[in-house]
N, C-alpha and C positions, 0 to 999 in steps of 0.2 A: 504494500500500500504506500502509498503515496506520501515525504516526509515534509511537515512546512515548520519554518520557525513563527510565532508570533513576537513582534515588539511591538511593544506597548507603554505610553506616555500618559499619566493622570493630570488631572490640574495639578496648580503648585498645593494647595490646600487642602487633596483628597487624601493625604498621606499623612495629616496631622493626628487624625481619630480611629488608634490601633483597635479598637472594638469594632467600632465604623465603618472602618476596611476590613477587620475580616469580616464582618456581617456581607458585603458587598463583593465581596470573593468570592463567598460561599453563593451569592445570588447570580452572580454569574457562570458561576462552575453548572450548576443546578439548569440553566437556560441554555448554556451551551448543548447539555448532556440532553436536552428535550427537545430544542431544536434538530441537534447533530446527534445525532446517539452513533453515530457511526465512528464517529471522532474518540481517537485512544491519545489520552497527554504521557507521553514518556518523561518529560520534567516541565517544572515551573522554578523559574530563577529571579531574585529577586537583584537589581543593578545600580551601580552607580555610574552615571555618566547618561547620553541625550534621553533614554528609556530609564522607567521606571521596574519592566520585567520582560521578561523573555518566556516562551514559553514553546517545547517544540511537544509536534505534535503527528500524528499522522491521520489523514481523512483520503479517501477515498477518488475525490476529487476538486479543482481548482473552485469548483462553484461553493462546494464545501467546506473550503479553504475562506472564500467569501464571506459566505453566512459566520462563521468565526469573530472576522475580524468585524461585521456592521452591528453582531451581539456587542461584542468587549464597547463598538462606539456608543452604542443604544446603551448601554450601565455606565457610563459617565469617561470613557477614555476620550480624550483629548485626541490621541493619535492611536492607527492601531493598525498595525503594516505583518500582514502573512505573507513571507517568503518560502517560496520553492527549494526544498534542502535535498540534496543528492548526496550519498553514502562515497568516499571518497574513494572507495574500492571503484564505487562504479564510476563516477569519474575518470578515473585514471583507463579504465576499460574505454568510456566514449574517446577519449583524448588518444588512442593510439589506435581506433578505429577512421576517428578523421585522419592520424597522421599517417595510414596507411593508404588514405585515399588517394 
């Protein structure tokens, strides 16, 4: 299946109210899982620098990948960007396929 990263950016204030936020973790985790129930999270990281958290995950497909990241915007994220992640085994496999070409 298919791997995506999610980053994701809160306001500057959504991260003052450690109860708050996790009440609001847990309401997105729960919306995800009812929207996407297909969607399997292999980690959630919390970051310092442009993102507040990272989170990879694997869905099915990019429309699925979607529905993800308009969830996280719809619970209060500010910004919230699902990238395309490739296993770097396989990587390396596409990248000596082109340079065979």
């Amino acid at each position: 299946m298919p791997m995506f990263v999610l980053m994701t950016r809160l306001a500057p204030g959504a991260l003052a109210d450690a109860r708050g936020r996790r009440a609001m973790g847990k309401e997105w985790i729960q919306r995800v899982h009812k929207v996407c129930p297909e969607v399997t999270f292999k980690a959630h990281y919390a970051l310092l620098g442009p993102y507040d958290f990272m989170d990879i995950y694997e869905a099915p497909d990019m429309s699925t990948a979607q529905r993800v990241s308009l969830i996280s915007r719809a619970e209060g994220a500010v910004s919230a960007e699902s990238w395309p992640a490739e296993p770097y085994d396989s990587f390396l496999r596409i990248l000596e396929e082109v340079d065979q070409a």
